[in-house]
VOBA-1610 file (N, C-alpha, C; in pm, whole numbers, padded with zeros to 5 digits, always signed):
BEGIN
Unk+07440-01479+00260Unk+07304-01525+00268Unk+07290-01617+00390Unk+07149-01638+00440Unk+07134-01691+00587Unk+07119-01792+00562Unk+07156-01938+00577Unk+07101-02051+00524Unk+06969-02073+00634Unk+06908-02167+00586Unk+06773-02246+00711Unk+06826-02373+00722Unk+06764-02378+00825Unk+06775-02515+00907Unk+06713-02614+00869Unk+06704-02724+00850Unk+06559-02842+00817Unk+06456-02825+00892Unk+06473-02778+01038Unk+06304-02750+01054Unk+06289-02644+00976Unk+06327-02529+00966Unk+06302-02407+00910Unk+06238-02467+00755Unk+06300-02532+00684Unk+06296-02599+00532Unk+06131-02663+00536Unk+06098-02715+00642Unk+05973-02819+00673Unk+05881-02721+00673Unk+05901-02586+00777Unk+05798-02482+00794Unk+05772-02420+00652Unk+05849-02410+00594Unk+05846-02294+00451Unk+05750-02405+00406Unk+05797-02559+00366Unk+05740-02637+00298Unk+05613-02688+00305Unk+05541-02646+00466Unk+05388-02693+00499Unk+05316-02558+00482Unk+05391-02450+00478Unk+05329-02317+00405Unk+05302-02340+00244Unk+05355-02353+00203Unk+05350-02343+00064Unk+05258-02464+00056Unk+05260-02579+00098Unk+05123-02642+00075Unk+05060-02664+00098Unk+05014-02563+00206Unk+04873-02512+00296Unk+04836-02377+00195Unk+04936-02297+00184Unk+04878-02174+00051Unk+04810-02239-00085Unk+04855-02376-00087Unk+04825-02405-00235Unk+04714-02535-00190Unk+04662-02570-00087Unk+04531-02606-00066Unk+04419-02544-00022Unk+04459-02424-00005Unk+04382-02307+00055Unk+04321-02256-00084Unk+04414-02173-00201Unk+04398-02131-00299Unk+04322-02264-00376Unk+04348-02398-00373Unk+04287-02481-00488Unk+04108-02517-00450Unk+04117-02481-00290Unk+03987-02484-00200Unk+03876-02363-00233Unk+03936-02266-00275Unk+03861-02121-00307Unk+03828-02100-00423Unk+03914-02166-00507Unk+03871-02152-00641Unk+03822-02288-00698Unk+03755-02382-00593Unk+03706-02550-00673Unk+03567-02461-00749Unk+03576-02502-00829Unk+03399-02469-00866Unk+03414-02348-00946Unk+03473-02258-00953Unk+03458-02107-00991Unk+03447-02055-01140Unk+03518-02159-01195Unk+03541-02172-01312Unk+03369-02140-01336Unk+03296-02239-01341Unk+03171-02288-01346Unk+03046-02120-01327Unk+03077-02108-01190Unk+03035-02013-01097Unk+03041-01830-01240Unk+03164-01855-01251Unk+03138-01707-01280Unk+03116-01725-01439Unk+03097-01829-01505Unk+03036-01817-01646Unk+02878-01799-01631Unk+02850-01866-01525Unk+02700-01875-01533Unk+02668-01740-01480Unk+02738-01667-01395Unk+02744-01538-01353Unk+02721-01432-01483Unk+02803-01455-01542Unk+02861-01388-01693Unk+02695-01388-01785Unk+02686-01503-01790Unk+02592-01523-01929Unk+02486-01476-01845Unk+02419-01497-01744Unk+02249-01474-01646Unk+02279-01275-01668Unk+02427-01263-01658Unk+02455-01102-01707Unk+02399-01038-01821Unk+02457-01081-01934Unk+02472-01055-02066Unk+02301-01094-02095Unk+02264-01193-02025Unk+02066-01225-02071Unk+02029-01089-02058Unk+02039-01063-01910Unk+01945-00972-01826Unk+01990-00807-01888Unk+02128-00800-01942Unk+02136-00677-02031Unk+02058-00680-02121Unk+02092-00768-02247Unk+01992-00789-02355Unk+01847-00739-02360Unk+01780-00802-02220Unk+01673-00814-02212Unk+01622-00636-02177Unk+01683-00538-02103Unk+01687-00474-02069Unk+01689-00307-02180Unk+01804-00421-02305Unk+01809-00303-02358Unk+01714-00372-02477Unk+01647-00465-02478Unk+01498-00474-02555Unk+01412-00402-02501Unk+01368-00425-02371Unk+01265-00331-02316Unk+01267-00197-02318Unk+01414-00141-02340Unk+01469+00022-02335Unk+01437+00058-02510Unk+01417-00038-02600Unk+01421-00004-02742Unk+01210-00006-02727Unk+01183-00095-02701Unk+01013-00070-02700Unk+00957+00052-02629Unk+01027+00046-02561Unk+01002+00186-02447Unk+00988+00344-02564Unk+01159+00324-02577Unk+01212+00504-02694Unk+01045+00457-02806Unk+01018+00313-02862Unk+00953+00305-02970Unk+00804+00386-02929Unk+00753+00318-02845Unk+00649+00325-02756Unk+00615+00508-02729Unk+00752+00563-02687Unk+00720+00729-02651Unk+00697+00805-02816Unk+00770+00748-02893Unk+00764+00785-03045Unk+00654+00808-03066Unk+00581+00667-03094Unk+00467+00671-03098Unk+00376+00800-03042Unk+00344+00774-02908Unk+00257+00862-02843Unk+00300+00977-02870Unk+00487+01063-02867Unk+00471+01177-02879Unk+00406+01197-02996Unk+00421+01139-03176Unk+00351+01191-03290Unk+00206+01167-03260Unk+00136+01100-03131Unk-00015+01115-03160Unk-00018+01242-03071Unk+00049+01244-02954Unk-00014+01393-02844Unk+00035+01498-02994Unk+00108+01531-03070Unk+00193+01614-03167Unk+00058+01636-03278Unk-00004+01534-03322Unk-00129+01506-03415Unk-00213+01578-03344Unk-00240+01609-03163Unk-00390+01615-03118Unk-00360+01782-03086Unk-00222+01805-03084Unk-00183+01942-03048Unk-00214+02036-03169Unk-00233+01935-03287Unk-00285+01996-03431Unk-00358+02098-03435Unk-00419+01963-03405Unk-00613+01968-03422Unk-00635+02046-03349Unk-00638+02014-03208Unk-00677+02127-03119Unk-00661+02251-03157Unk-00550+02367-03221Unk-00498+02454-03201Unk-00641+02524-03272Unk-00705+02470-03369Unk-00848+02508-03411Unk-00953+02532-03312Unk-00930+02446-03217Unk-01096+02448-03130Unk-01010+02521-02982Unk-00938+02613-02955Unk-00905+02622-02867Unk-00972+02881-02867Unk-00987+02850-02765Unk-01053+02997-02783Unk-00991+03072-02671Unk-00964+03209-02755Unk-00898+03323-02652Unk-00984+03452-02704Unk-01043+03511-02638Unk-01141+03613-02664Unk-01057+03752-02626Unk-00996+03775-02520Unk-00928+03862-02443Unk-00759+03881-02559Unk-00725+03761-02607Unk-00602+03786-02602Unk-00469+03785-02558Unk-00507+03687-02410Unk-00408+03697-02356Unk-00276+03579-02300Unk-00344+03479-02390Unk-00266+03381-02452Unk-00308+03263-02334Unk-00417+03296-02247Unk-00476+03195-02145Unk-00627+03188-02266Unk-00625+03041-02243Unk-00717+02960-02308Unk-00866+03031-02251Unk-00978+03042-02295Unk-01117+03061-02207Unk-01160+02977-02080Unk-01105+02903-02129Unk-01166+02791-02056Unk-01117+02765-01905Unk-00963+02816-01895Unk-00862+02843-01787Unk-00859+02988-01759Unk-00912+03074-01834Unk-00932+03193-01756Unk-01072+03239-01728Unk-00959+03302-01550Unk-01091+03362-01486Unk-01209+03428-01512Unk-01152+03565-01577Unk-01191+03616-01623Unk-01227+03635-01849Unk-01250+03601-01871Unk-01278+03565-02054Unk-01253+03688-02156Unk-01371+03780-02045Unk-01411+03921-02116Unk-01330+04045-02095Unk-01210+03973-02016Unk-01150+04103-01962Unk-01025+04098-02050Unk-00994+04219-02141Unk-00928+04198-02218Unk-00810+04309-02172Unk-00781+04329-02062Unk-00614+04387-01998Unk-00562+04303-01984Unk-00411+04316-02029Unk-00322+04206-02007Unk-00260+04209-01911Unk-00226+04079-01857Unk-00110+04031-01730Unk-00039+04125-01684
//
């Protein structure tokens, strides 16, 4: 094995506590930093998947009313021809050859 020298011993030794004021410099505060990181997280999910639950509730809703009006309608809706176009969207009404 190579021994070191005392300067060599001094250099290793102002490394190692330049690495370990460097590292205690980068991480002052962090502790702090990434909880508040964490939780402003976990809010803004929450909040997100509330708005995503009113939302699914919200389309529920509307699909059983458009589902209710698709009812009703199917009564007042008129095809004279037959040809599975509404009167009202076809060109022609009276012309009863199909597509």
């Amino acid at each position: 094995m190579v021994g070191f020298t005392s300067d060599q011993w001094v250099i290793v030794a102002l490394v190692f506590i330049l690495g370990l004021l460097i590292g205690a410099f980068l991480t002052a505060g962090g502790r702090r930093k990434w909880k508040a990181r964490y939780r402003e997280e976990s809010a803004r999910r929450e909040a997100i998947e509330h708005e995503l639950r009113d939302d699914r509730a919200r389309w529920e809703t509307r699909e059983r009313e458009w589902r209710d009006q698709d009812s009703t309608r199917g009564d007042r809706i008129r095809d004279r021809d037959g040809d599975g176009v509404r009167d009202d969207a076809d060109r022609r009404p009276d012309d009863d050859r199909r597509a």
